[in-house]
C-alpha positions as CSV (number, residue, x, y, z in Angstrom):
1,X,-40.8,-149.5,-50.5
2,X,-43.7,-150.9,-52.2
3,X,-44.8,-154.6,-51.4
4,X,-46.5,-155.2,-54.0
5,X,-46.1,-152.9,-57.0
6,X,-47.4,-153.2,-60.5
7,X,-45.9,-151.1,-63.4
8,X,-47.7,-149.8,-66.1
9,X,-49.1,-153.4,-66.7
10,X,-51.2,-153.8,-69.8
11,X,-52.9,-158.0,-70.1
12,X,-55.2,-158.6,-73.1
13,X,-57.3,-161.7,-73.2
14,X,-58.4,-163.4,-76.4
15,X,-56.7,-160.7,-78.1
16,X,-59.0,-157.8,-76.1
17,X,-56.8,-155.4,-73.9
18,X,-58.3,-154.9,-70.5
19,X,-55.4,-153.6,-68.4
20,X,-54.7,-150.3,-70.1
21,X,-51.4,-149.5,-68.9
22,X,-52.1,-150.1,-64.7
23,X,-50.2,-148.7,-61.6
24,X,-50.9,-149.8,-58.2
25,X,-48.6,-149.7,-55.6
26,X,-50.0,-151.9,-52.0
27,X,-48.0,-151.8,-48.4
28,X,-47.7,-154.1,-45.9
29,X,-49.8,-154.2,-42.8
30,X,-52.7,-152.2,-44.9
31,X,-56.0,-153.4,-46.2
32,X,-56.8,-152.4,-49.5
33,X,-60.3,-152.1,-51.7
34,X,-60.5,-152.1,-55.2
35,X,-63.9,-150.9,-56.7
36,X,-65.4,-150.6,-59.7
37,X,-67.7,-150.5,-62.7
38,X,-68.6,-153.8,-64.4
39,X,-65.9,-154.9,-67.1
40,X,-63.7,-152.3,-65.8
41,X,-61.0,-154.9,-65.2
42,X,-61.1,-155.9,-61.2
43,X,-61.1,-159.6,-61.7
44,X,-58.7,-159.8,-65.0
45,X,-56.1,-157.8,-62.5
46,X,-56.5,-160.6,-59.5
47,X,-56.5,-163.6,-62.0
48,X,-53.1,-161.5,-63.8
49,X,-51.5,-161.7,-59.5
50,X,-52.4,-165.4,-59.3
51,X,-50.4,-166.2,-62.8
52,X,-53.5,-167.5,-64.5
53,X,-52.1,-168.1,-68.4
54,X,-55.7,-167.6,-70.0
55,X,-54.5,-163.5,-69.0
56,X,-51.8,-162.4,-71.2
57,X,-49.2,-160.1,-70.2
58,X,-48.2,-157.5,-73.2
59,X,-46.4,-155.1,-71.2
60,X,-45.5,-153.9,-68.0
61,X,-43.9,-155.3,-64.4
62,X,-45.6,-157.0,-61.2
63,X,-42.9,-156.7,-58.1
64,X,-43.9,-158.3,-55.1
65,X,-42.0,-158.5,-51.8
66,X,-39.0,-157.6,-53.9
67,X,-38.9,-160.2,-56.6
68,X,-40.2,-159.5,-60.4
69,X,-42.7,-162.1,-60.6
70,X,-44.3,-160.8,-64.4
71,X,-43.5,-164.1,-66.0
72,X,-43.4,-166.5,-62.6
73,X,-45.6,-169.7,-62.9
74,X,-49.2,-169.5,-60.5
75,X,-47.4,-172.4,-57.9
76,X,-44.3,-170.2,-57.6
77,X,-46.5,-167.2,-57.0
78,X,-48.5,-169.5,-54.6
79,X,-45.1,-170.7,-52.9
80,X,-43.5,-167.0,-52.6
81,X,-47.2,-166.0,-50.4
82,X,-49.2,-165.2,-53.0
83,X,-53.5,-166.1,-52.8
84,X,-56.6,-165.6,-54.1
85,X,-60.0,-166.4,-53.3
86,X,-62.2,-167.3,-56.7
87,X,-65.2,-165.6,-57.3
88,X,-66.6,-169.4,-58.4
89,X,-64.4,-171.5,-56.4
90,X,-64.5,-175.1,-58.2
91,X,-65.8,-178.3,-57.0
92,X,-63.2,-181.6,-56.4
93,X,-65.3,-184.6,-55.9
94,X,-63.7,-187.1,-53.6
95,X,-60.9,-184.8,-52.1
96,X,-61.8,-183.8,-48.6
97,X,-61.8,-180.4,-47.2
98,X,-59.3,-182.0,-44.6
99,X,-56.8,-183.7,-47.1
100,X,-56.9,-180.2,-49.5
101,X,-56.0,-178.5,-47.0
102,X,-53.1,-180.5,-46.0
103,X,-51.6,-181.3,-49.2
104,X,-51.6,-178.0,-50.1
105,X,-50.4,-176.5,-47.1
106,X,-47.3,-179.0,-47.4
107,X,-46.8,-178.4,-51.3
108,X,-45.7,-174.6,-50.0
109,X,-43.3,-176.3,-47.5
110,X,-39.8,-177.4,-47.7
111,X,-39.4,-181.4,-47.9
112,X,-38.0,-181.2,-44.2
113,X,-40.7,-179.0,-42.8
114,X,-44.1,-181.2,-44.0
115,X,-46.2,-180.8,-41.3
116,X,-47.8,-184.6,-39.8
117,X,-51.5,-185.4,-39.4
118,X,-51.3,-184.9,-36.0
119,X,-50.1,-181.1,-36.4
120,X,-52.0,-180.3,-38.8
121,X,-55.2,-181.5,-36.9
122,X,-54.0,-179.3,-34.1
123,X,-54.0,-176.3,-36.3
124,X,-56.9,-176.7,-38.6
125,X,-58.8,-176.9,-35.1
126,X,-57.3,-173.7,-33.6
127,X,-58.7,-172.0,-37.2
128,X,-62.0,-173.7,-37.7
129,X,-63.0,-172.6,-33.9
130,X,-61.9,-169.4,-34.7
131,X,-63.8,-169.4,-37.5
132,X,-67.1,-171.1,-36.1
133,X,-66.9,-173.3,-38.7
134,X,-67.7,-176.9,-37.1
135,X,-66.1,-180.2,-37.5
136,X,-68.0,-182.1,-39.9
137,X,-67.3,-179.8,-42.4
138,X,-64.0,-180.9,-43.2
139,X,-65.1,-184.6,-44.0
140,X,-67.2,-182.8,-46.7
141,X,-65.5,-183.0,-50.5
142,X,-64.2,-180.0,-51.7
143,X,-67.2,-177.5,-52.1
144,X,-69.4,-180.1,-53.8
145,X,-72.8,-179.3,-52.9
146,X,-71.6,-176.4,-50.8
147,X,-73.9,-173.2,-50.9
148,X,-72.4,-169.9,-51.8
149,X,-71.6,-169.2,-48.2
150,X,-70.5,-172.5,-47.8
151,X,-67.8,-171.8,-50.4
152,X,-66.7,-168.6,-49.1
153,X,-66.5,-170.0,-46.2
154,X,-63.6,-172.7,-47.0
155,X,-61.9,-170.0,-48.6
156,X,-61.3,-168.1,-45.6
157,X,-60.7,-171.4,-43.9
158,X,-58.1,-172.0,-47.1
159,X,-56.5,-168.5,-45.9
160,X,-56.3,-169.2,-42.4
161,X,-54.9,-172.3,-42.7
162,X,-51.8,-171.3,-45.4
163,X,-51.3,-167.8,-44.3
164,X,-49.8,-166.3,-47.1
165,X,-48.3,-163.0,-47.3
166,X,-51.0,-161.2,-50.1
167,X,-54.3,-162.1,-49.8
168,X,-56.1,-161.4,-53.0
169,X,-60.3,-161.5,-51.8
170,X,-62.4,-161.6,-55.7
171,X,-65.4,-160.9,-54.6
172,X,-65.9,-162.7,-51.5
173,X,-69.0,-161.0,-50.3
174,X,-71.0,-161.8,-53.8
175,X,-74.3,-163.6,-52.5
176,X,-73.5,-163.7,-49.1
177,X,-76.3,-163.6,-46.3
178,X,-74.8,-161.5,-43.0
179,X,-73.9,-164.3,-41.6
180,X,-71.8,-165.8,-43.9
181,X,-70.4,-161.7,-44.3
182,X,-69.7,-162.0,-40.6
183,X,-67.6,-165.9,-40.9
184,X,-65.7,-164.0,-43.9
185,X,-64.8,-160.7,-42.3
186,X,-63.9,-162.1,-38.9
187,X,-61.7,-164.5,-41.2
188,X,-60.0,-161.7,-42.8
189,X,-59.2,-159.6,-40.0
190,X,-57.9,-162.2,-37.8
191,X,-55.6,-163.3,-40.7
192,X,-54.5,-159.4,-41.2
193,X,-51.2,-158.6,-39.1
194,X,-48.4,-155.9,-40.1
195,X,-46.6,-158.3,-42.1
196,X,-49.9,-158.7,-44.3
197,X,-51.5,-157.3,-47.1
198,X,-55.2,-157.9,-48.2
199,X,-56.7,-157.0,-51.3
200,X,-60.4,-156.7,-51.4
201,X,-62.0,-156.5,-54.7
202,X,-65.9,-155.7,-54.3
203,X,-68.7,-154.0,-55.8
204,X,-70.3,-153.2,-52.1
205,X,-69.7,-150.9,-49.1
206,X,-71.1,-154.1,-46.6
207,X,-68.0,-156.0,-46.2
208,X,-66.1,-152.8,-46.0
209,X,-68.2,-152.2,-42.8
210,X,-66.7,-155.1,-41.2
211,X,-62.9,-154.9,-43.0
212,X,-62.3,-151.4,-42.4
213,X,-60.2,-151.1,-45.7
214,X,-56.5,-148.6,-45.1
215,X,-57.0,-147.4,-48.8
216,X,-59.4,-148.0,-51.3
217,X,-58.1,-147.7,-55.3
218,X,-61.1,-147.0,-57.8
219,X,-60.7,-149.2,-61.3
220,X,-62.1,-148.0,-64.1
221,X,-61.6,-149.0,-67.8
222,X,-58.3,-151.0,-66.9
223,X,-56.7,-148.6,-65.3
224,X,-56.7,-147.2,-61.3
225,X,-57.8,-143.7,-61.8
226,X,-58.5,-142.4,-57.7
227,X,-57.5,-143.7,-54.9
228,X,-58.4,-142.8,-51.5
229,X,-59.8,-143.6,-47.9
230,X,-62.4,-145.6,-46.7
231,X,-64.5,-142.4,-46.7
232,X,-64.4,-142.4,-50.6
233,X,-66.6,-145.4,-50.4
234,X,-69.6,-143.2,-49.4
235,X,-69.3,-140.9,-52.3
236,X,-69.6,-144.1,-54.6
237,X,-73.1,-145.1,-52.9
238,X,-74.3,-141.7,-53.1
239,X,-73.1,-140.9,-56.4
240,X,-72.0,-144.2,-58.5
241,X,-69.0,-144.0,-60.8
242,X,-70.7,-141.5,-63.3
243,X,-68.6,-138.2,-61.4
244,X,-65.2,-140.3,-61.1
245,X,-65.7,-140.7,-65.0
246,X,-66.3,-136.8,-66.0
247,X,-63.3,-136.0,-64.0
């Protein structure tokens, strides 16, 4: 059985349909890459996961770990083990890395399970050394002033930290120099375990050189038209999208 699975799902925003009637079926324990041409529809599906309401559902189901979630509000998603990683992550002036990551680690927690400073220290330390990321970072406000890799960055540190069950990565590796690639991808596969699933949306092979992906699905014009293996990423290098579109 499917962990996540999404049936014949159409979304339109400002009255333009971009999900055309969407299948997608992702298991536990697998990584998976979604790829595609501009506009095809990549980021309108992750944003339709997370519950955004700008992305309006006119048909279709979205299933996850059981449970129809189609018309579930973004904190329930969030709460069931839902997240996502923004392609422009926003800036919060005056909330701290630190107290972010706290709060919302105890929003997704039963009243009689919050988790004290002094735990939580003890955590966010076992995961920023995993990370490389050091210290002082955490007294910094939430990506104010933060480069692009900076930002990535606290989103894997955001993932580490709340461990969901479906990680949702919208184009993670935009703008990153290798180093930054590296912090990400180590990030990702030490958060991956068999009772995980990580979706990958990217435009490049690189990442998928360090997050050796289980399956890769190929969007195109809001719907998933191939899917295959990692090996199905060289094709698109050597040949684009133009001989996926003929067929």
């Amino acid at each position: 059985m499917a962990f996540l699975e999404i049936k014949d799902l159409r979304v339109k925003v400002e009255e333009k349909e971009i999900l055309k009637g969407l299948n997608l079926k992702l298991e536990l324990g697998k990584v998976n890459a979604l790829m595609g041409p501009n506009g095809s529809g990549k980021s309108t599906l992750a944003n339709t996961l997370m519950g955004n309401l700008r992305y309006q559902i006119t048909s279709g189901k979205i299933i996850f770990d059981g449970k129809d979630i189609t018309n579930m509000p973004a904190d329930e998603r969030a709460r069931l083990g839902i997240f996502m990683s923004f392609q422009y992550p926003n800036e919060i002036s005056g909330v701290t890395i630190s107290n972010f990551l706290r709060t919302a680690l105890n929003a997704k927690r039963e009243k009689d399970s919050q988790i004290n400073v002094q735990e939580f220290m003890k955590l966010l330390n076992e995961k920023m050394e995993i990370l490389g990321i050091k210290k002082e970072f955490l007294k910094r406000y939430l990506n104010e002033g933060f480069s692009g890799g900076e930002k990535k960055k606290s989103e894997i540190l955001q993932l580490a930290v709340l461990d969901p069950k479906l990680a949702i990565l919208d184009e993670t590796d935009s703008g990153l120099d290798i180093d930054a690639l590296k912090v990400v991808a180590k990030g990702v596969n030490a958060y991956m375990m068999p009772d995980k699933c990580v979706l990958i949306i990217t435009h490049y092979k690189r990442i998928l050189e360090f997050i050796k992906p289980d399956k890769l699905f190929i969007m195109i014009d809001g719907k998933i038209v191939l899917d295959g293996t990692s090996e199905l990423v060289d094709h698109l290098e050597e040949k684009g999208y133009g001989w996926i579109e003929e067929k």
